[in-house]
C-alpha positions in Angstrom: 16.9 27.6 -14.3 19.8 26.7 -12.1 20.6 22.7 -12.6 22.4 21.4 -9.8 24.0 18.1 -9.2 25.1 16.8 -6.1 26.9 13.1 -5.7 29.0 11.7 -3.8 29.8 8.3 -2.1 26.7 6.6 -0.2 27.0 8.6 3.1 28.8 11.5 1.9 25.3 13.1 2.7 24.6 14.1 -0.5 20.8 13.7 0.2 20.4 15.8 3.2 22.4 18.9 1.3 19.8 18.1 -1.6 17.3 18.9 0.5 18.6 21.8 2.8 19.4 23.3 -0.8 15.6 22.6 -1.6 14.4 24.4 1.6 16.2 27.0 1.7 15.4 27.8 -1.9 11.4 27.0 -0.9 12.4 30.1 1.8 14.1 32.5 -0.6 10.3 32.4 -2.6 12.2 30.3 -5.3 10.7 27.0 -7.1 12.6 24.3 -7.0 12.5 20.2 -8.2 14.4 17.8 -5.9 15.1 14.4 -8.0 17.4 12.0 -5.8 18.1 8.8 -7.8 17.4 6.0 -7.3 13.8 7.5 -6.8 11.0 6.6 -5.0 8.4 7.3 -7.4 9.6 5.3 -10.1 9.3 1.3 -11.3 12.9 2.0 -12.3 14.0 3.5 -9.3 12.4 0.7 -6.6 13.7 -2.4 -9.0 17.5 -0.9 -8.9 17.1 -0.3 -4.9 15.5 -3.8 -4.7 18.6 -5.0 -6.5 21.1 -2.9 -4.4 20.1 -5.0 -1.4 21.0 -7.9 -3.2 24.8 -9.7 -3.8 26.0 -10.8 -7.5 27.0 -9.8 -11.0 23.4 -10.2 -11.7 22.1 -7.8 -8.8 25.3 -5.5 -9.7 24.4 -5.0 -13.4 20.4 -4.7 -13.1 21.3 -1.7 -10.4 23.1 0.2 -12.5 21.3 -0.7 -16.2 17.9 0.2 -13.7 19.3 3.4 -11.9 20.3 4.5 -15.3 16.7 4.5 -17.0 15.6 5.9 -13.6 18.3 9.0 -14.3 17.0 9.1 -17.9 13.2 9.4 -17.0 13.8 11.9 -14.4 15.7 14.4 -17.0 12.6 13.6 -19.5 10.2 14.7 -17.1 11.7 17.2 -15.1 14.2 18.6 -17.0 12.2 21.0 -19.4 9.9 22.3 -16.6 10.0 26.0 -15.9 11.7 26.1 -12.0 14.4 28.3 -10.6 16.4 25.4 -9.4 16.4 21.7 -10.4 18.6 19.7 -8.2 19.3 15.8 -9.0 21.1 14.0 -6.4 23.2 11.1 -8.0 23.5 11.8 -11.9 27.0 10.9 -13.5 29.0 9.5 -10.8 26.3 6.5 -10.5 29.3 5.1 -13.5 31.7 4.7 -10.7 29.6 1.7 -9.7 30.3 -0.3 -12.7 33.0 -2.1 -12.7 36.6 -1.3 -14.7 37.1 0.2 -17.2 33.2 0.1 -18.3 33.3 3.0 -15.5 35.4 5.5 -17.6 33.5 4.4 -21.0 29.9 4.9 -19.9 31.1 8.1 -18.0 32.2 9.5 -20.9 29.5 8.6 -23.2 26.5 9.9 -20.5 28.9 12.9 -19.9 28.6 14.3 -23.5 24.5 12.8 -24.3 23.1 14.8 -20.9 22.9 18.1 -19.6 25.9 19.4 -17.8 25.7 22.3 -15.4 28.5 25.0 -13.8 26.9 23.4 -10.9 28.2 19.8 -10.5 29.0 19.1 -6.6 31.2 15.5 -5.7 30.7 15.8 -1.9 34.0 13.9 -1.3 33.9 11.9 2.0 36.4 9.3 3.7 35.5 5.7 3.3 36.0 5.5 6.2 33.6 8.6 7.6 31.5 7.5 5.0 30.8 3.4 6.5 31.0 5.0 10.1 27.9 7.1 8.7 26.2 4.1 6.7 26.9 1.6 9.8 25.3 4.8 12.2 22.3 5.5 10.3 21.1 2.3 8.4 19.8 -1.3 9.3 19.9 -2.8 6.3 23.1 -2.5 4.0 23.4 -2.0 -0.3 26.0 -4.2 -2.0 28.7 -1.1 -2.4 28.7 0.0 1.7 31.6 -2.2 2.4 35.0 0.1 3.5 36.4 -1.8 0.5 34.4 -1.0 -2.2 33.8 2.2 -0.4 37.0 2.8 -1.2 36.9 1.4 -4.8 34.1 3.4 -5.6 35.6 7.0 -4.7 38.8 6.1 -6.2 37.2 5.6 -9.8 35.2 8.4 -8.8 37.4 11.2 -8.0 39.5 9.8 -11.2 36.4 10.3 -13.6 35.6 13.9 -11.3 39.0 15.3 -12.8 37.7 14.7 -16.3 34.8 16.8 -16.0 33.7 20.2 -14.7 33.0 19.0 -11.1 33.8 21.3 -7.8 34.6 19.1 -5.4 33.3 19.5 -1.5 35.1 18.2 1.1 32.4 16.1 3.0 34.5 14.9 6.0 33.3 17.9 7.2 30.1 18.9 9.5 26.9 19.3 7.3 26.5 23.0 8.0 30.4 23.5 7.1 29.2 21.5 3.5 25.8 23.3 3.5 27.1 27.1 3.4 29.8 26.1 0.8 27.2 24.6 -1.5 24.7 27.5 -1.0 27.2 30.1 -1.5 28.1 28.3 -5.0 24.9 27.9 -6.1 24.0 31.6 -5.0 21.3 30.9 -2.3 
């Protein structure tokens, strides 16, 4: 199995290379489990959305203590099944969203408990190409899609990228540009 993790900033358009690298796997005959976080399909995951719409310390902590069980309960259940590719979209970097230095602390202590891969993608965007995207594509905004903490958020995150084995992707670039770079790294 091929574990791939793709993160980035919210609108870095980590998602839609999730699923491109999904499809294109689903074309090449291959099997392959998409898990983008916070999901969908779990209590965890709708609370810590719920709570990213919200404003506070409260709302801040219950996101990322809830988006963290969510990552957990993904890897339980997906991450023994028999696939060619297992793609998670938001896995470590979700740390960057706590605030300093717990950041660099729970990094480091989720970086050695889960599975790492030779396939760890920080799709790097702007802030600023990154709210033009959010503001673009989205009614409703989270609590970290200001520029500011946009730009917060990539700092810490590019700093705790440099202690791990990430490949950074530049994603000011056009999706296709980002999509044959990825494919070509992970082999499809």
């Amino acid at each position: 199995m091929v574990f791939v993790v793709i993160d980035g900033l919210d609108g870095s358009g980590k998602s839609t290379q999730a699923r491109l690298i999904h499809k294109k796997a689903a074309e090449k005959g291959r099997t392959c489990i998409l898990r983008a976080h916070p999901s969908d399909d779990s209590l965890f995951g709708r609370l810590a959305r719920g709570c990213l719409l919200l404003d506070g310390r409260r709302a801040h902590a219950s996101a990322s203590l809830l988006y963290l069980l969510d990552v957990a309960r993904s890897l339980l259940l997906y991450g023994w099944r028999r696939v060619d590719y297992l793609v998670f979209v938001r896995y470590l970097m979700g740390t960057a969203y706590l605030p300093e230095p717990l950041h660099v602390v729970a990094y480091l202590f989720f970086y050695r408990l889960v599975p790492r891969s030779s396939h760890m993608y920080f799709i790097d965007v702007s802030p600023g190409e990154a709210h033009r995207r959010i503001e673009a594509g989205r009614s409703r905004r989270e609590m970290f899609e200001s520029l500011e903490k946009l730009r917060r958020v990539r700092a810490r995150a590019l700093s705790l990228a440099a202690r791990g084995a990430w490949t950074i992707i530049d994603g000011d670039q056009r999706w296709e540009a980002v999509h044959r770079r990825l494919a070509a790294l992970i082999g499809l």
